[in-house]
N, C-alpha and C positions, 0 to 999 in steps of 0.2 A: 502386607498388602499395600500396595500404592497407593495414593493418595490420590483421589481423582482430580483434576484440573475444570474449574468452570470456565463457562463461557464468556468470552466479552461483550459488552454492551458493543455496539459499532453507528457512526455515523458516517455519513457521507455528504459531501459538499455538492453542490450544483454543478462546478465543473468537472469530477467526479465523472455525474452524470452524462455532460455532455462528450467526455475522453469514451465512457465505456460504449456509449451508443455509438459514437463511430466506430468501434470495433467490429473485423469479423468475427462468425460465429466461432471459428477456431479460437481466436485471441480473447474473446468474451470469456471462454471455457478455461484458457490458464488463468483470465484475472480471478475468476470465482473460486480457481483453486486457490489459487495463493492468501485471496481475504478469507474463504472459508478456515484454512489453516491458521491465518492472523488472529482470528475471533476464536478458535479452539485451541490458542495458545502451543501451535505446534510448527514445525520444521519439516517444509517438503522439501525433497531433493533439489537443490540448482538455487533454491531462494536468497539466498545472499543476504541476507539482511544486513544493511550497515547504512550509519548516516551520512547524510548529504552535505560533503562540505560546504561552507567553511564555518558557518556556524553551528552545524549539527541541532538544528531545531525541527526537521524531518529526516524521517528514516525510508529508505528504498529496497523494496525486494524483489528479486528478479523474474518476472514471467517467463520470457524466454529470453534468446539471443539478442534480443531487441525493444522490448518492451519493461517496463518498469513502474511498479505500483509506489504511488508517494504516499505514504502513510503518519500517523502519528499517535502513541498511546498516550493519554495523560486524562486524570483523576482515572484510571481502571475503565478508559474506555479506547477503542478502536476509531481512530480519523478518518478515513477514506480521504485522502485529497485530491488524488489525479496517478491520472495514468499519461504516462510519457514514454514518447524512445530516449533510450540510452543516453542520444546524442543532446535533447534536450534537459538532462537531468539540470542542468547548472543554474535552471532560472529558478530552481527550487534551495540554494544555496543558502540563504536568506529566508527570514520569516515574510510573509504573504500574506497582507491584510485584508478580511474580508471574506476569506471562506468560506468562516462559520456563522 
């Protein structure tokens, strides 16, 4: 038998907050897929997960075509940082003080 997988603790940062509320209700619906998957330690289809160059101190996983959840695990918990398009991944390249 498998071994089951727990959950993660998860926080989220203020600006977090303010990326997901400008979402539409579509766009809301894949970010919550993608953290709910992050936090039960699983793999949805299309999510990419890989880190942010160039320092790799966050990681991005893909919602759609367009959108991008900026995350971070450390001590066995879930970051929520921000939601981004694509094209703005790169200001997350670099550690970001103030977050948390």
């Amino acid at each position: 038998m498998a071994r089951a997988r727990g959950f993660l603790p998860a926080a989220w940062s203020s600006r977090w907050d303010k990326s997901y509320a400008s979402l539409s209700h579509d766009r809301q619906k894949g970010a919550d897929k993608v953290a709910i998957a992050l936090i039960k330690q699983e793999i949805t289809p299309g999510m990419r997960i890989k880190p942010v160059e160039p320092e790799k101190y966050y990681n991005e996983a893909r919602i759609n075509d367009a959108d991008r959840l900026i995350f971070r695990i450390e001590g066995g918990t879930v970051w929520f940082v921000d939601i981004v398009e694509h094209d703005d991944i790169g200001r997350y390249g670099k550690k970001v003080s103030g977050l948390f």
